[in-house]
N, C-alpha and C positions, 0 to 999 in steps of 0.2 A: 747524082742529078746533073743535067746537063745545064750548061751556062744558057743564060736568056739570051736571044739574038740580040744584036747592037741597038734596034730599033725600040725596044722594050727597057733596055736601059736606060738611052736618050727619053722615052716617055716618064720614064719613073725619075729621072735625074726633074725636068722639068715640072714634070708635079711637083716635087716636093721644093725645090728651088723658090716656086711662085706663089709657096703656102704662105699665107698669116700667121695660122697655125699648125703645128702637127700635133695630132691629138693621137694617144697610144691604148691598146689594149696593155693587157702586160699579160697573161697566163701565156705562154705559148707562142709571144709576138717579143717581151721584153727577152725573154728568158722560158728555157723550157724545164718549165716549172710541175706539168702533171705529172709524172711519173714521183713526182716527191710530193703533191698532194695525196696521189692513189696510197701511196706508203704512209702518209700521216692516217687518211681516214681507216686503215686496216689496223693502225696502232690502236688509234683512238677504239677501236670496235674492239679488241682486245682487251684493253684498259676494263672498256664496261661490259665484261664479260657477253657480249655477240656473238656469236659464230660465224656469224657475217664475215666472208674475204673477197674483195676484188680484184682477182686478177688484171691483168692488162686488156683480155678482149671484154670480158664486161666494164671494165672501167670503160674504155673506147665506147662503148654503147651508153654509159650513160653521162657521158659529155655531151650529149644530145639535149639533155635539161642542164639548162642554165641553172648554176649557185650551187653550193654547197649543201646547203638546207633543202631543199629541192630535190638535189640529185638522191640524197636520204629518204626523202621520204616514197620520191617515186620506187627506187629500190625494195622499200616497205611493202609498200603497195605492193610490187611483182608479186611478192613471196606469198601472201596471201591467209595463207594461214599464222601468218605470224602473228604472236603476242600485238597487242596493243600499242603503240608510239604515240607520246604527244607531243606537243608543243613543247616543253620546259625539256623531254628526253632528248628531243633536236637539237634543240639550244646547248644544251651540255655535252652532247657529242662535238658536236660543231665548235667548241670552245678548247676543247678537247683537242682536236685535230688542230685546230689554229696553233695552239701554244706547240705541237709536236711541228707543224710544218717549221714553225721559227726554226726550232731547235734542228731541224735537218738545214735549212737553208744556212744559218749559221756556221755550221760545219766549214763552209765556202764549198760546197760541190753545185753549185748552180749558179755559175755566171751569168752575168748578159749575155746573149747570143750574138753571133758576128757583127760585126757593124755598128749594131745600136750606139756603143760609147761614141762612134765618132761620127756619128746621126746626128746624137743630142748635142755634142761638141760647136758642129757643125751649124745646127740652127740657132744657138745660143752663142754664137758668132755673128751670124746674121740676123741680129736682130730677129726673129723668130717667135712666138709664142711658144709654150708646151700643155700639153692637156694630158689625166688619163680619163680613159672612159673603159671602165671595168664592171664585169659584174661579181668578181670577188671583194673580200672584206678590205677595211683601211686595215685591219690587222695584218695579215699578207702581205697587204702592195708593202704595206712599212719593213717585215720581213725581209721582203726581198732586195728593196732598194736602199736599205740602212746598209745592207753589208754589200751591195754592187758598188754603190754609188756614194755612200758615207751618211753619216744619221742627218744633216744637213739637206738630205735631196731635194726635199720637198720646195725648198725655196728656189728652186730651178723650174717649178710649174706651177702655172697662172689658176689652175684648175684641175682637181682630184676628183672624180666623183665614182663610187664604187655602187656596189648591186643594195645594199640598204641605203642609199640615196633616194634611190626612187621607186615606183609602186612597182613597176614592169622591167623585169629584166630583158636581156637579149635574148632573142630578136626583138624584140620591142623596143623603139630608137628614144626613149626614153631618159637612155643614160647620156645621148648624145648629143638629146635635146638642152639638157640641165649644163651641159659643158658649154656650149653655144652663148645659153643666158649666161652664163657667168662671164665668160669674155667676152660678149656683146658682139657678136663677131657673124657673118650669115654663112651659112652652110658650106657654100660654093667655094667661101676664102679658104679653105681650113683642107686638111688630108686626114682620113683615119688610117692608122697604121694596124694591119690584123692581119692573123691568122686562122681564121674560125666562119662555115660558110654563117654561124648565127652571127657573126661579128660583123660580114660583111651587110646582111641582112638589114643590122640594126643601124649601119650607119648610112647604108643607101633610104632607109625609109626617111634616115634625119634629113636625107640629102647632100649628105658628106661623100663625096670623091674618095674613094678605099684604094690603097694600096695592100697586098696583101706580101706577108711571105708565109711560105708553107712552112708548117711542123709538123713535131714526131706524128700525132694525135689526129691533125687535122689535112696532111695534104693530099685525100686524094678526095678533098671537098669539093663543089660546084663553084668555082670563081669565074663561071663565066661574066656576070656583071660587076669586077672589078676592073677598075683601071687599067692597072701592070697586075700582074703576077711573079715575083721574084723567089727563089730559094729562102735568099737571106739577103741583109741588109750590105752587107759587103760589096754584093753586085750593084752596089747605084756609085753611078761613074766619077768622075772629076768632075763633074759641075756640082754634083752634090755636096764635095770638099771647098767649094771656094768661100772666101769667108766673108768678101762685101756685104755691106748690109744691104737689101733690096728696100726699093722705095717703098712697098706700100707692105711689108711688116711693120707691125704693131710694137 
């Protein structure tokens, strides 16, 4: 991938520079984490004897439904002739995978992706807020950030709010609504960080200013209404490292 012009990083250094808040995705934005969900939910489908397998280009097609539970059951559905699923079988697959994702994140083979540590270094310097707005579980996010970050993380952000928070997942600004109420904070202050064209979706309906960097999964998504558009986190410049506190964070 080719480095962003000068002009696109000055943009993105300043967005996030003049944020209140930075409010984060995590699947795909913190850490590129689907290829180790796609692997959990094939384990988990094993476990309860399925025959169900995902490889990577159907996975990629049903990143399209938001959540876990969701993405099951839409799958269900395809097949058409299949057995019967309910509620409690979802649940139990779903719980399933979760406990299998720990155990691969664990491992330590899914770092944070570039940047990020010295994003959040960065705005936790500058007086800064943090937010997540996810539609995956607290189970996961804790996963993934107990071993990035140390079992401690959580007290580095003002506000968590995952896809069983609220009734509508992404695209529906729902999640990013409830982060907003919690830090009392209005839309325009704040930057979502994402990689997902639903991601972006859901935080321009909040009204939230998106930054995006592209992933494995999602980058050859529609980011025409985002702010910047970056690789990765790395590319945002030396204003993004300065550690003054600005006046009007929180």
């Amino acid at each position: 991938m080719q480095a962003p012009p000068a002009a696109a990083r000055c943009d993105a250094d300043e967005l996030i520079r003049r944020a209140a808040a930075l409010i984060f995705d995590v699947d795909g934005t913190l850490a590129e984490t689907e290829e180790l969900h796609r692997q959990a939910f094939n384990l988990a489908f094993a476990r309860q004897g399925l025959d169900w397998h995902w490889d990577r280009a159907v996975y990629k097609d049903l990143l399209r439904v938001t959540g876990g539970k969701e993405r099951m059951r839409a799958y269900h559905a395809s097949l058409r002739t299949a057995a019967p699923l309910v509620d409690e079988d979802v649940a139990e697959l779903h719980r399933i995978k979760t406990a299998h994702f720990a155990e691969l994140v664990n491992t330590g083979c899914c770092p944070l992706r570039p940047g990020v540590a010295g994003l959040l270094a960065a705005a936790r310097a500058r007086g800064q807020r943090l937010a997540i707005a996810t539609t995956t579980s607290h189970g996961n996010i804790d996963a993934l950030l107990s071993q990035a970050l140390g079992t401690r993380w959580a007290a580095d952000f003002d506000a968590v709010v995952a896809g069983d928070d609220v009734r509508h997942k992404k695209p529906a600004p729902d999640v990013y609504l409830e982060v907003l109420a919690r830090l009392k904070l209005d839309a325009p202050d704040c930057v979502a960080v994402e990689d997902s064209s639903n991601g972006l979706i859901a935080a321009s309906r909040a009204g939230v200013p998106v930054l995006i960097t592209r992933s494995m999964f999602f980058g050859e998504d529609d980011f025409t209404a985002a702010r910047v558009v970056l690789d990765d986190l790395s590319e945002l410049g030396a204003a993004t490292q300065k550690t003054e506190k600005q006046p009007h964070a929180q």
